[in-house]
C-alpha positions in Angstrom: 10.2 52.3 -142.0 7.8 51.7 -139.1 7.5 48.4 -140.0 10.9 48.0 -139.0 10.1 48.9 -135.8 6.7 47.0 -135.2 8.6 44.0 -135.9 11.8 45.0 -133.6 11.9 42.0 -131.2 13.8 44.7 -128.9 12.8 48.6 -129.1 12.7 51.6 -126.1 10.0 53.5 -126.1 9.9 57.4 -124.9 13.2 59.4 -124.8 14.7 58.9 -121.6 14.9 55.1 -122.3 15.9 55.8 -126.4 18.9 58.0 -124.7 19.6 55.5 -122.2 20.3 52.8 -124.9 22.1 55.2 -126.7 24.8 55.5 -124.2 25.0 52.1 -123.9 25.6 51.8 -127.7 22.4 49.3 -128.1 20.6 51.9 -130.7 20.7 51.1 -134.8 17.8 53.4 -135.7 15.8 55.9 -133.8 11.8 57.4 -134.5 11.4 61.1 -133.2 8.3 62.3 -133.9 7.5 65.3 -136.3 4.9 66.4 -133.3 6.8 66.2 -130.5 7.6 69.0 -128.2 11.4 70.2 -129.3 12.4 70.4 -125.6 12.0 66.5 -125.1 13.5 65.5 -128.4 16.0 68.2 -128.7 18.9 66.5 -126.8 18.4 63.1 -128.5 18.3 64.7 -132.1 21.9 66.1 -131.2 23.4 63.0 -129.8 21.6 60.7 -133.2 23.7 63.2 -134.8 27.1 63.2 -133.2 26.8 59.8 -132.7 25.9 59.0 -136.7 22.8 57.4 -135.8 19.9 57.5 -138.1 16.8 59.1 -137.6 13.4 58.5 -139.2 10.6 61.1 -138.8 7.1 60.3 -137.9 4.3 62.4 -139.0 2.9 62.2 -135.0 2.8 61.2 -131.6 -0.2 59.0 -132.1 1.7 57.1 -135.3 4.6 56.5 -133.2 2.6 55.1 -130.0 0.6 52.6 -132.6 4.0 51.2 -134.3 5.2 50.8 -130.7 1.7 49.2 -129.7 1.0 51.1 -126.8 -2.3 53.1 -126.2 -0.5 56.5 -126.0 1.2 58.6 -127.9 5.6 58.7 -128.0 7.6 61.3 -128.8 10.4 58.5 -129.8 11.3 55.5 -130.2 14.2 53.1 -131.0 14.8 50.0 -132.6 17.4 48.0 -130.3 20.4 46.2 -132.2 19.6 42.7 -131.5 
């Protein structure tokens, strides 16, 4: 499933830009990491949910930041509808 979004010609990266697009309606598929503090990711698990949008977990952080080709680690990520 990361592979989907390595190769996402448009993606957000971090959770205040993944909940951005998500009001805008521009999400298909969103990453949360398995590691991630539940404070920052709690908010965006709900709306995925009440929103129907699907949601892949990632083992880590670090797993997340390397599909997204940055240097540090995410807590999630999105893959953009093109």
């Amino acid at each position: 499933m990361l592979d989907k979004l390595k190769s996402a010609s448009k993606k957000t990266i971090g959770t205040k830009q993944t909940l951005k697009a998500i009001e805008k309606d521009q999400v298909c598929m969103v990453f949360i990491a398995e590691d991630a503090e539940e404070h920052v990711v709690s908010e965006l698990k709900r709306i995925c949910k009440e929103k129907g949008i699907e949601v892949i977990a990632v083992k880590t952080m670090k797993e997340l930041g390397d599909a997204c080709g940055i240097q540090v680690g995410a807590a999630s990520a999105a893959v953009l509808n093109s």
